[in-house]
C-alpha positions as a Markdown table, in Angstrom:
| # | Residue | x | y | z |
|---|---|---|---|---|
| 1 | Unk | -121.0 | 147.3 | 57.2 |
| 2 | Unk | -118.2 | 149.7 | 57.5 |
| 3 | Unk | -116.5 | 151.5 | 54.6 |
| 4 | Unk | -113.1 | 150.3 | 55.6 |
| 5 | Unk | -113.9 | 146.7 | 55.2 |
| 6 | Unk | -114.5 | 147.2 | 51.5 |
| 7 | Unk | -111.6 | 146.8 | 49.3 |
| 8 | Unk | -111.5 | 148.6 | 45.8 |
| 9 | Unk | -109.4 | 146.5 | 43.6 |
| 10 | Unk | -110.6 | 148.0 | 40.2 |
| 11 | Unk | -113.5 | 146.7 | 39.6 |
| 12 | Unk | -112.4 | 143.3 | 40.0 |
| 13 | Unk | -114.8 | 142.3 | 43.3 |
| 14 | Unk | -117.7 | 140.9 | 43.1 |
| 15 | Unk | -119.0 | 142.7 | 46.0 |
| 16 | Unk | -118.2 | 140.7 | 48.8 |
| 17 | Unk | -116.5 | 141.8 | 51.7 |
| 18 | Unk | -112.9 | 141.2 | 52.1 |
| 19 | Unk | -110.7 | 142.3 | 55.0 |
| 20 | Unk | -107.4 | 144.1 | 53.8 |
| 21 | Unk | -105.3 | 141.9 | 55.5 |
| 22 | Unk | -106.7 | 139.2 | 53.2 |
| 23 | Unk | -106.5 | 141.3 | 50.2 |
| 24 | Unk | -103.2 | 142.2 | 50.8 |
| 25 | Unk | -101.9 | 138.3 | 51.2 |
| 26 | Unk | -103.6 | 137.9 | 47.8 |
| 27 | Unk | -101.6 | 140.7 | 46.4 |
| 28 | Unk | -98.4 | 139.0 | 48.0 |
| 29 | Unk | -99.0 | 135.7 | 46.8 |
| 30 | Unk | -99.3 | 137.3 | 43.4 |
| 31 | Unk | -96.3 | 139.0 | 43.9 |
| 32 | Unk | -94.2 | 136.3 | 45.0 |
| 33 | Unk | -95.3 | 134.1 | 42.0 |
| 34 | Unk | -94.2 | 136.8 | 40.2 |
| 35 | Unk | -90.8 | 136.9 | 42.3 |
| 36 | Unk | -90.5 | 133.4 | 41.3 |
| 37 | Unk | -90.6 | 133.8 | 37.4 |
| 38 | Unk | -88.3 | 136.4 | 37.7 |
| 39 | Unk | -85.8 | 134.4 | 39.9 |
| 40 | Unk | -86.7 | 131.3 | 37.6 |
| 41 | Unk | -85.6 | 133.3 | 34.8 |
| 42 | Unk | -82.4 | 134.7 | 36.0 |
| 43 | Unk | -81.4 | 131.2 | 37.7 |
| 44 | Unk | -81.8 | 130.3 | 33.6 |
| 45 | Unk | -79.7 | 133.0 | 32.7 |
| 46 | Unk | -76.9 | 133.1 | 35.2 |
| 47 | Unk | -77.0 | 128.9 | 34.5 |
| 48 | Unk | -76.8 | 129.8 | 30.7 |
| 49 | Unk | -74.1 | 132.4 | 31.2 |
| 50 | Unk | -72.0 | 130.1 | 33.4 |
| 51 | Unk | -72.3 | 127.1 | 30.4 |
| 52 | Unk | -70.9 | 129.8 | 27.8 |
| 53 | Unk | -68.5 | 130.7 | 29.9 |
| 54 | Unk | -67.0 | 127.5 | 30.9 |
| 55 | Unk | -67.4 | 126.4 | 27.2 |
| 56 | Unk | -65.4 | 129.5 | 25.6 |
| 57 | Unk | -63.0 | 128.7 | 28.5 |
| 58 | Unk | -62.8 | 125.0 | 27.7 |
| 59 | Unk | -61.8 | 126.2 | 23.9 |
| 60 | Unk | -59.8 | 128.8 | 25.0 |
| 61 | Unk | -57.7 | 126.2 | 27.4 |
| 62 | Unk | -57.4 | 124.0 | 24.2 |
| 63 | Unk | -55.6 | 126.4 | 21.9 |
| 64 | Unk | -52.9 | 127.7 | 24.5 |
| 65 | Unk | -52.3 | 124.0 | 25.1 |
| 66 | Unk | -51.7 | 123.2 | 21.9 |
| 67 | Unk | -49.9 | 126.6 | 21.2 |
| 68 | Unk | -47.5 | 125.5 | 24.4 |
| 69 | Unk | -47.1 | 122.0 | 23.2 |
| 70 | Unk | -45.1 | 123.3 | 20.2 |
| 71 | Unk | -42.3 | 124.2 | 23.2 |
| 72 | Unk | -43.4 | 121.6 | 25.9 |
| 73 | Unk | -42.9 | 118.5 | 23.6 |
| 74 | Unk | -40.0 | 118.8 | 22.2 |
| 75 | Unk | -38.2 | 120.1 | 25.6 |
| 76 | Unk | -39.6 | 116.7 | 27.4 |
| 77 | Unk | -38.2 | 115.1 | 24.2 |
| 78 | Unk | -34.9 | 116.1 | 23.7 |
| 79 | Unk | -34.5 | 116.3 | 27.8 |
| 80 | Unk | -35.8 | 112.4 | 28.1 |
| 81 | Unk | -33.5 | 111.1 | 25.2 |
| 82 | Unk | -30.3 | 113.3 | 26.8 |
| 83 | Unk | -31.3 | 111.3 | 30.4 |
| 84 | Unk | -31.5 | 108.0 | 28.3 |
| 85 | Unk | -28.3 | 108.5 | 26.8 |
| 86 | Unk | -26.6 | 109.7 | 30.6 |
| 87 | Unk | -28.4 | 106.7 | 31.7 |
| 88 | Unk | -26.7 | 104.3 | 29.1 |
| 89 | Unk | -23.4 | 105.6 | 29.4 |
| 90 | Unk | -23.4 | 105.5 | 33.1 |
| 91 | Unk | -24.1 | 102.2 | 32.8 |
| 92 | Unk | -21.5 | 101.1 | 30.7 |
| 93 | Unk | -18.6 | 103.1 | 32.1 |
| 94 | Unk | -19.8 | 102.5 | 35.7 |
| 95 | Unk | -17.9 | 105.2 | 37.6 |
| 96 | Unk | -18.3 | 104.9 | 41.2 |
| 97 | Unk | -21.7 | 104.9 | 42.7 |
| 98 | Unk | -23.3 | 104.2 | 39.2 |
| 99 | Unk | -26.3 | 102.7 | 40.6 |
| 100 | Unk | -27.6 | 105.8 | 41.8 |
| 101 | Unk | -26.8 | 108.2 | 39.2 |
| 102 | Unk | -28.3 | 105.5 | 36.6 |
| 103 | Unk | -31.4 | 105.1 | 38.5 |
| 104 | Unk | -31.6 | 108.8 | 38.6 |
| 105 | Unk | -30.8 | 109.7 | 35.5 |
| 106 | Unk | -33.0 | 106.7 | 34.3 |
| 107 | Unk | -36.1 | 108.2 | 37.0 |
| 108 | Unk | -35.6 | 111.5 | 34.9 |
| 109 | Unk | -35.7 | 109.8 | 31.4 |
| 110 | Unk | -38.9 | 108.5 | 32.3 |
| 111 | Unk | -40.5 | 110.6 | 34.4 |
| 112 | Unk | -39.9 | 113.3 | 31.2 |
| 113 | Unk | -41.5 | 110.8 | 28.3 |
| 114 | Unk | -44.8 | 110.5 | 30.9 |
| 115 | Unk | -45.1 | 114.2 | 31.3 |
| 116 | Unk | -44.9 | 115.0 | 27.8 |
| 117 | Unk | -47.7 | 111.9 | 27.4 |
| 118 | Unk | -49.9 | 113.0 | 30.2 |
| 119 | Unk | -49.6 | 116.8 | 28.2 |
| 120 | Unk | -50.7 | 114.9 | 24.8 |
| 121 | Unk | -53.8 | 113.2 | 26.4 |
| 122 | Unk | -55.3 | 116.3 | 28.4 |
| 123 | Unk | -54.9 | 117.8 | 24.9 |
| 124 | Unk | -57.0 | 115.2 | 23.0 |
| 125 | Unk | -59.5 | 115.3 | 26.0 |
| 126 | Unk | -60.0 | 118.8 | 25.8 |
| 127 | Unk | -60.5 | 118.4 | 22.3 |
| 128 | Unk | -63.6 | 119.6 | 20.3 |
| 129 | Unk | -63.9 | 117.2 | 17.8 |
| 130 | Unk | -61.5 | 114.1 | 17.3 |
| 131 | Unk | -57.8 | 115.1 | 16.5 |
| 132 | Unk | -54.4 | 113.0 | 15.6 |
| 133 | Unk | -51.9 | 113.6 | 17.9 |
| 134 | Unk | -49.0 | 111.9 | 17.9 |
| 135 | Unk | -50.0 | 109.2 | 16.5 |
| 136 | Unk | -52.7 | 109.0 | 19.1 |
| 137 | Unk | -56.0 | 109.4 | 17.8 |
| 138 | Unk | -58.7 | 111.1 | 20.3 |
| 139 | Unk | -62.8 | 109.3 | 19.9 |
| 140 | Unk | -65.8 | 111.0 | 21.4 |
């Protein structure tokens, strides 16, 4: 046979014949399993990288949150108690067109006490661990 049809793969063959074309799809097969692990392995890392990320963020969020609800909660407070009391005093003088400025003032009132509500309860779902809030108590 010729030479060239004889394939030195470090003393590996066991002296058959092998074309290089075949040889060389064994090397690439290798190669690609190889490819794999390594693409395994940073799909792991770069999915293990993403979790810490989104975790530290998820913590981070938290703690500005409640940081801001120190400001945001009283504000929607005081704000929804003022449009309460416009709301009853509208009502009981009854100036002209009352109905509208007590529905509005009334829309505002309320629309204030569920903001500052919906705030608490994404802050006791982003919670780590169960919190009292309010008087609302977060389970997990």
């Amino acid at each position: 046979m010729h030479p060239a049809l004889y394939i030195n793969d470090g003393g590996r063959s066991t002296g058959s014949p092998l074309p290089r074309r075949l040889y060389a799809l064994r090397i690439g097969t290798r190669l690609r399993a190889v490819g794999r692990a390594t693409l395994d392995l940073l799909c792991g890392a770069a999915v293990a990288t993403l979790a810490a990320a989104l975790l530290v963020g998820h913590r981070l969020l938290f703690f500005v949150l409640v940081l801001l609800r120190l400001v945001v909660h009283p504000v929607c407070e005081i704000l929804s108690s003022l449009g309460l009391l416009a709301t009853l005093i509208v009502c009981i003088v009854q100036p002209a067109g009352w109905e509208t400025a007590a529905l509005r003032f009334g829309g505002f009132s309320l629309a204030l006490f569920i903001a500052g509500w919906l705030y608490d309860s994404l802050i006791l779902w982003l919670s780590p661990e169960p919190m009292l809030l309010g008087g609302r108590f977060s389970d997990e």
